[in-house]
C-alpha positions in Angstrom: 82.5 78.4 89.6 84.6 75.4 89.8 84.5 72.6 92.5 88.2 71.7 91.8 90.6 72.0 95.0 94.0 71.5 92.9 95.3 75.0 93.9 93.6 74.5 97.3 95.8 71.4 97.8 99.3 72.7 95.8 99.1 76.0 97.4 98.9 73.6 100.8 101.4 70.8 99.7 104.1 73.2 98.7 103.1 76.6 101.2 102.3 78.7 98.5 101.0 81.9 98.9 99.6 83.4 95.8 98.7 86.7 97.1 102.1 86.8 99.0 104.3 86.3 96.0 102.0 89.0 94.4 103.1 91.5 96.7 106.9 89.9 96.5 106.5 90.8 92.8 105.5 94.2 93.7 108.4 94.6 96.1 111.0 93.3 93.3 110.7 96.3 91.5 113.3 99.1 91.5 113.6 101.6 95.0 111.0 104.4 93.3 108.2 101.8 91.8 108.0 100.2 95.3 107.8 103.5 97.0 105.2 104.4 94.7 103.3 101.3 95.0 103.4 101.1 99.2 103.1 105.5 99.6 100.3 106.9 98.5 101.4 110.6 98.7 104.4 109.5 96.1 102.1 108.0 94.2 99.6 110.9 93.9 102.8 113.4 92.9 104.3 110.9 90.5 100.5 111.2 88.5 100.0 115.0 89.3 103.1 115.6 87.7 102.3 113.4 84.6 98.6 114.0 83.8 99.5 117.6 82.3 101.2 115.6 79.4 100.0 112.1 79.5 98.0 112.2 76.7 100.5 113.3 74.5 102.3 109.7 74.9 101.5 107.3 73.1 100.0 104.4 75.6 98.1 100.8 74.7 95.3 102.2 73.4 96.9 104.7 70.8 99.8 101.8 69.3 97.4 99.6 69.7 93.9 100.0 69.2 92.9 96.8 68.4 93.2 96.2 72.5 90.8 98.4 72.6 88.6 96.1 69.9 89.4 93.0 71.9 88.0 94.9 75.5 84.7 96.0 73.7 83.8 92.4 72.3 84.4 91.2 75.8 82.4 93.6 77.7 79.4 94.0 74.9 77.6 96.9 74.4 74.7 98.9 76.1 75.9 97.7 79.6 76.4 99.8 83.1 80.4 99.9 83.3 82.8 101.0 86.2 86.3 101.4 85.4 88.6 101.1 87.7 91.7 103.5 86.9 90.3 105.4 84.2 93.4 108.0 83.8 92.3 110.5 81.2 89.8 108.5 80.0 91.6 106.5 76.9 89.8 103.9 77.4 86.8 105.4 79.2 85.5 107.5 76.2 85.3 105.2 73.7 83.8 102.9 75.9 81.3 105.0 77.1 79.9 105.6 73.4 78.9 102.2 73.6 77.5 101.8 76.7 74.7 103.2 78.9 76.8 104.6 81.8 80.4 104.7 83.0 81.4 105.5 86.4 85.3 106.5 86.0 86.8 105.7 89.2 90.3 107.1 90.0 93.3 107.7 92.5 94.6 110.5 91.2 92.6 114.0 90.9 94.8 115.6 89.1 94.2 112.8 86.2 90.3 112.6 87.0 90.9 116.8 86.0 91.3 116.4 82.7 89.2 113.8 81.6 86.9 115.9 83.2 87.7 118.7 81.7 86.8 116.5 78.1 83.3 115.6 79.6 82.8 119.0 79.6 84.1 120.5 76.2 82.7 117.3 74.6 79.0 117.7 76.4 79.5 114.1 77.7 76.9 113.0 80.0 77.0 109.2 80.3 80.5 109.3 82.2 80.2 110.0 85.7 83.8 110.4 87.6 84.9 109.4 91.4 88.1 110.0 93.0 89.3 107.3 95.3 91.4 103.7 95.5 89.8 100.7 94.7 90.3 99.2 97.8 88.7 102.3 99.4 85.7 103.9 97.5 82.1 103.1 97.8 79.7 102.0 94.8 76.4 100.4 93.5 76.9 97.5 90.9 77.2 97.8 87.4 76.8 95.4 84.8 80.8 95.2 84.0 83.2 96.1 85.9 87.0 97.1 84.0 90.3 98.2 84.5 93.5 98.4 82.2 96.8 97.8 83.3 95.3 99.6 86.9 96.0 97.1 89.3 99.8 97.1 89.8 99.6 98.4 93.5 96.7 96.7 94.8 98.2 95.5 97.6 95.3 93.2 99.3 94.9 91.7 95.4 92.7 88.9 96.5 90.4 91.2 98.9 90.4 93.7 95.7 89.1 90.7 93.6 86.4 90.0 95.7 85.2 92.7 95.6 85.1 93.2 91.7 83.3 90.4 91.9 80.5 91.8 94.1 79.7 94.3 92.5 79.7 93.0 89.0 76.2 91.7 87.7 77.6 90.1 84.4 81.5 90.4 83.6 84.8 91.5 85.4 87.5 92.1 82.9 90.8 92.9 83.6 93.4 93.9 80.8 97.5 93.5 81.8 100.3 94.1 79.1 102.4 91.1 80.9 105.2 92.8 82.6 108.4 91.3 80.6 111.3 92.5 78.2 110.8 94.6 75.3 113.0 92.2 73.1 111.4 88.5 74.8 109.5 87.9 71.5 113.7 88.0 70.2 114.6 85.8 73.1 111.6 83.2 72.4 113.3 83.3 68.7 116.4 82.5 69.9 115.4 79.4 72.4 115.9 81.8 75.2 113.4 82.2 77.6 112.4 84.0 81.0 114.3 86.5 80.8 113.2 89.7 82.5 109.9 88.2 83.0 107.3 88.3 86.0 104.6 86.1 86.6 102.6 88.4 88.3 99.0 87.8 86.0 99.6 83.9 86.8 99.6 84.8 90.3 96.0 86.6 89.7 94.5 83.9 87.7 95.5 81.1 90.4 94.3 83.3 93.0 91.1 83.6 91.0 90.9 79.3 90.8 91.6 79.3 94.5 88.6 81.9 94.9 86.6 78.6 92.9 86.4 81.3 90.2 87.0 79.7 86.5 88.6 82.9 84.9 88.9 82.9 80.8 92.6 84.1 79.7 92.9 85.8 76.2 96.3 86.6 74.7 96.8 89.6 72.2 100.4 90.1 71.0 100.6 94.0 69.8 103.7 95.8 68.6 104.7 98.8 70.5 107.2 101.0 68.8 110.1 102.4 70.7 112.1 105.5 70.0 115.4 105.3 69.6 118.5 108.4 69.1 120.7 105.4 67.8 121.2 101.7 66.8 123.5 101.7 69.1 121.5 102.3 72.1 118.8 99.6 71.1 122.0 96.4 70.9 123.3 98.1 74.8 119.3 97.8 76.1 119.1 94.1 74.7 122.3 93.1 75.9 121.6 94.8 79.1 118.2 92.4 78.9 120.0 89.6 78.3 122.2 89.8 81.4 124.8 87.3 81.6 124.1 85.3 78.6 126.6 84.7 76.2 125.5 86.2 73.0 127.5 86.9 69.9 126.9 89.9 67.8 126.0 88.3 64.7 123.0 86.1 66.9 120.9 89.0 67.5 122.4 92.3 65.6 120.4 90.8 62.5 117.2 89.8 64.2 116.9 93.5 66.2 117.5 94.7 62.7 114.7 93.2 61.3 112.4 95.0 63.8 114.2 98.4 63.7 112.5 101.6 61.1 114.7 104.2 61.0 112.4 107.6 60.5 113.0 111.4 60.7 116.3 110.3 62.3 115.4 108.1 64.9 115.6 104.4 64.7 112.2 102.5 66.1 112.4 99.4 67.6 109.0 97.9 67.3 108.7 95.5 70.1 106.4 92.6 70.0 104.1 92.4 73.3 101.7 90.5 74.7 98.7 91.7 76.9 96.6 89.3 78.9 92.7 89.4 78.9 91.5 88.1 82.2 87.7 87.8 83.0 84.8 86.2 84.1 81.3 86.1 85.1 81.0 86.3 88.9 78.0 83.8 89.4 77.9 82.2 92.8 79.0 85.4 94.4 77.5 85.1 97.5 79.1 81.7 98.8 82.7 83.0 97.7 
């Protein structure tokens, strides 16, 4: 717990509302993601129709695994866990061979279905599922509480933080792959940067200070490779990234090359990304 009131007093000095510009970053997005974020009903058909194929894409913990690494030598092994957004358990099965319990907690049923489904052709008994929002659902502590890249329409964020907190005995640990262009490690390069990028994680870690919680920030840059039909159609997606700048062909055509495989006819981009591992030990609870 820190005694600090800096963000107190900037937050005051300036009228800064952390959780505010949280949800402003959730209402920047495009007509659907917003609409998904604010309706639950949209939400809930947006995941029943993708949980019949969702693990046949690739997703952080498949192009990645070392994530996955990072996550289990935060958390430690042996412990109670909750997961919040657990999809089809990518993260939740692996986890839960090195732990003592899981409970999987959920929004949507249809995704809860099939890791369910692998509990039971696997004969796994350690993972224990719940359907419900975050924000909503009732539980017992755990020693560590979890979620990856689940908390992008938690509108309340601060009230949803608290809560992690209170029902955390030892760690809270939350994993975000920082919202921002596929091609900003190429921007960075070039002495560009911001582009396409939202704060959103700063937002939760000064939220967290405000809270007088002292919340450790990890980085892990990962590549995630993209499939491409053509060359052609990764130059159109950066320049469409790089919006208004003034960039001539020969200043990025060689660095996107650099990054691009082509394999069994499609050209892979393989885009360097950065995900954020935020987490703390929630001592003090009681007097937050």
């Amino acid at each position: 717990m820190n005694n600090s009131r800096f963000i107190i007093d900037i937050s005051e000095k300036y009228n800064l509302d952390f959780q505010k510009l949280w949800q402003e970053s959730i209402l920047s997005k495009d007509d659907y993601n917003v609409r998904r974020a604010l309706d639950d009903s949209i939400e809930s058909k947006f995941w029943e129709e993708l949980a019949p194929k969702y693990d046949s894409r690739e997703t952080l913990y498949d192009y990645a695994p070392k994530a996955f690494d990072k996550l289990l030598s935060i958390i430690g092994k042996n412990k109670t866990i909750i997961e919040i957004g657990c999809g089809t358990g990518k993260f939740t099965l692996p986890i839960a061979s090195h732990s003592k319990s899981v409970l999987a907690i959920d929004f949507s049923k249809d995704m809860l279905s099939v890791l369910e489904e692998k509990l039971e052709d696997y004969n796994i008994s350690n993972i224990i599922t719940k359907h419900g929002k975050w924000e909503e659902v009732q539980i017992d502590d755990a020693d560590v509480i979890f979620n990856v890249n689940a908390i992008y329409r938690m509108w309340n964020i601060k009230d949803s933080l608290l809560k992690m907190n209170a029902h955390a005995k030892e760690k809270v640990v939350l994993v975000w792959t920082l919202q921002r262009s596929l091609f900003d490690s190429l921007f960075v390069e070039m002495g560009i940067s911001g582009v396409r990028t939202m704060s959103d994680y700063i937002y939760i870690q000064n939220i967290l200070y405000g809270l007088g919680i002292d919340a450790n920030t990890e980085f892990l840059t990962i590549t995630k490779p993209v499939i491409y039909e053509s060359k052609e159609q990764i130059y159109e997606d950066f320049k469409r990234d790089a919006q208004d700048l003034s960039l001539s062909d020969n200043k990025y055509v060689e660095r996107l090359n650099r990054n691009i495989i082509k394999r069994n006819g499609y050209y892979i981009y393989n885009a360097k990304l950065k995900v954020a591992f935020i987490y703390w030990i929630p001592i003090f609870k009681d007097y937050i």
